[in-house]
C-alpha positions, -999 to +999 in steps of 0.1 A: +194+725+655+203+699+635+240+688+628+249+684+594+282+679+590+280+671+548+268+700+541+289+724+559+308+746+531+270+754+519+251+790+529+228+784+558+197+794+539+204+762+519+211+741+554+178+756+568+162+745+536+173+708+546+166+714+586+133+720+574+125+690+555+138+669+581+118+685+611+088+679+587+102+641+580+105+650+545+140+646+536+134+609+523+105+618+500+119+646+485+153+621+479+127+591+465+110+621+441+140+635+426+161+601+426+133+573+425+157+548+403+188+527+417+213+515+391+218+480+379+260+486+381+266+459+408+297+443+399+335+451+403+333+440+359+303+459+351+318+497+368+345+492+352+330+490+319+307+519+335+336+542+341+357+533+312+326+541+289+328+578+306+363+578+300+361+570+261+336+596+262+348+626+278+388+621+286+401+604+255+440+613+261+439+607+298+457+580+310+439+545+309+422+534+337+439+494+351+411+487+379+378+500+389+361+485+419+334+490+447+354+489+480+340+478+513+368+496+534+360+534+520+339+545+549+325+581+553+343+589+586+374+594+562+351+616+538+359+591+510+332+583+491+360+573+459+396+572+460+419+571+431+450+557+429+483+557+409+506+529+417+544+534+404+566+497+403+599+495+394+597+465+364+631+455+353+644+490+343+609+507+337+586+526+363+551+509+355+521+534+368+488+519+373+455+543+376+430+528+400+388+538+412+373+528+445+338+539+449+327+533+487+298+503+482+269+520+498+269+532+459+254+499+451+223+506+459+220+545+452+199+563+424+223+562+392+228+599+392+249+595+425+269+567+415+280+593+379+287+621+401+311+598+421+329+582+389+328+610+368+346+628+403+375+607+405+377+600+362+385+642+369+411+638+390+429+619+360+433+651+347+430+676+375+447+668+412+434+694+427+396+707+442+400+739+417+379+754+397+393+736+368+383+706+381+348+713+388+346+730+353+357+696+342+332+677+362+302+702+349+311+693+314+315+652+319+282+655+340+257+689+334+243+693+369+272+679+387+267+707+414+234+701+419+236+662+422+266+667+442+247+689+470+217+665+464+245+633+476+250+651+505+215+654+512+213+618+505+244+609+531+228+630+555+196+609+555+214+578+558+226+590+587+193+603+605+181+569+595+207+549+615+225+533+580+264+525+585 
């Protein structure tokens, strides 16, 4: 029985579902039909301008967003896949806050859908902390599907791991 340790929280009939297409060596295929595009957002300069157009979009009165970058150090052994950040400094008598995005850098070369789910993730956060169902609500209305393409990046992770990719 196959170990798949991103898809845990799921029922087992949809983990058997996945167990299946990888006994069959299926799991890429059905990836490359679904996702069969990769996104041209390969610069620190161009996600920002990627997650500040969502932000202008959907989350007009959040806070603004001071750095967006991909990040070589997020790693999935941590489980990040994007981290945000708010840095507080103390500026003469004022507390400065800064809101920051790291998406981990595997992103670069993943089907567009993944690399929205992962932005439009942490642009939530902005206005939920918490993994509630406030948040998600918030995530299905920046991104309709996000539950889908959420268990379908997991799917993705997972074959990057039977395939050997760090």
């Amino acid at each position: 029985m196959t170990a798949l340790k991103y898809l845990q929280a799921y029922p087992a009939a949809l983990q058997e579902q996945v167990r299946q297409l990888i006994a069959k060596d299926k799991l890429g295929a059905y990836l490359e039909e679904r996702y069969p595009e990769r996104h041209a957002v390969q610069s620190d300069k161009a996600l920002y301008a990627y997650a500040l157009a969502l932000k202008q979009e959907h989350l007009r009165n959040a806070p603004s967003i001071d750095k967006v970058l991909f990040d070589n150090r997020l790693d999935l052994t941590h489980r990040a896949l994007g981290l945000h950040t708010t840095i507080s400094r103390v500026q003469g008598g004022n507390l400065k806050s800064k809101k920051e995005i790291r998406i981990a850098s595997l992103f670069k070369e993943a089907a567009p859908e993944f690399l929205r789910m992962i932005v439009v993730h942490e642009l939530a956060h902005f206005k939920e902390s918490d993994h509630n169902k406030a948040f998600y609500k918030l995530c299905e209305y920046m991104m309709p599907g996000y539950h889908q393409v959420e268990f379908d990046l997991r799917v993705y992770l997972t074959w990057r791991d039977l395939q050997g990719k760090p």
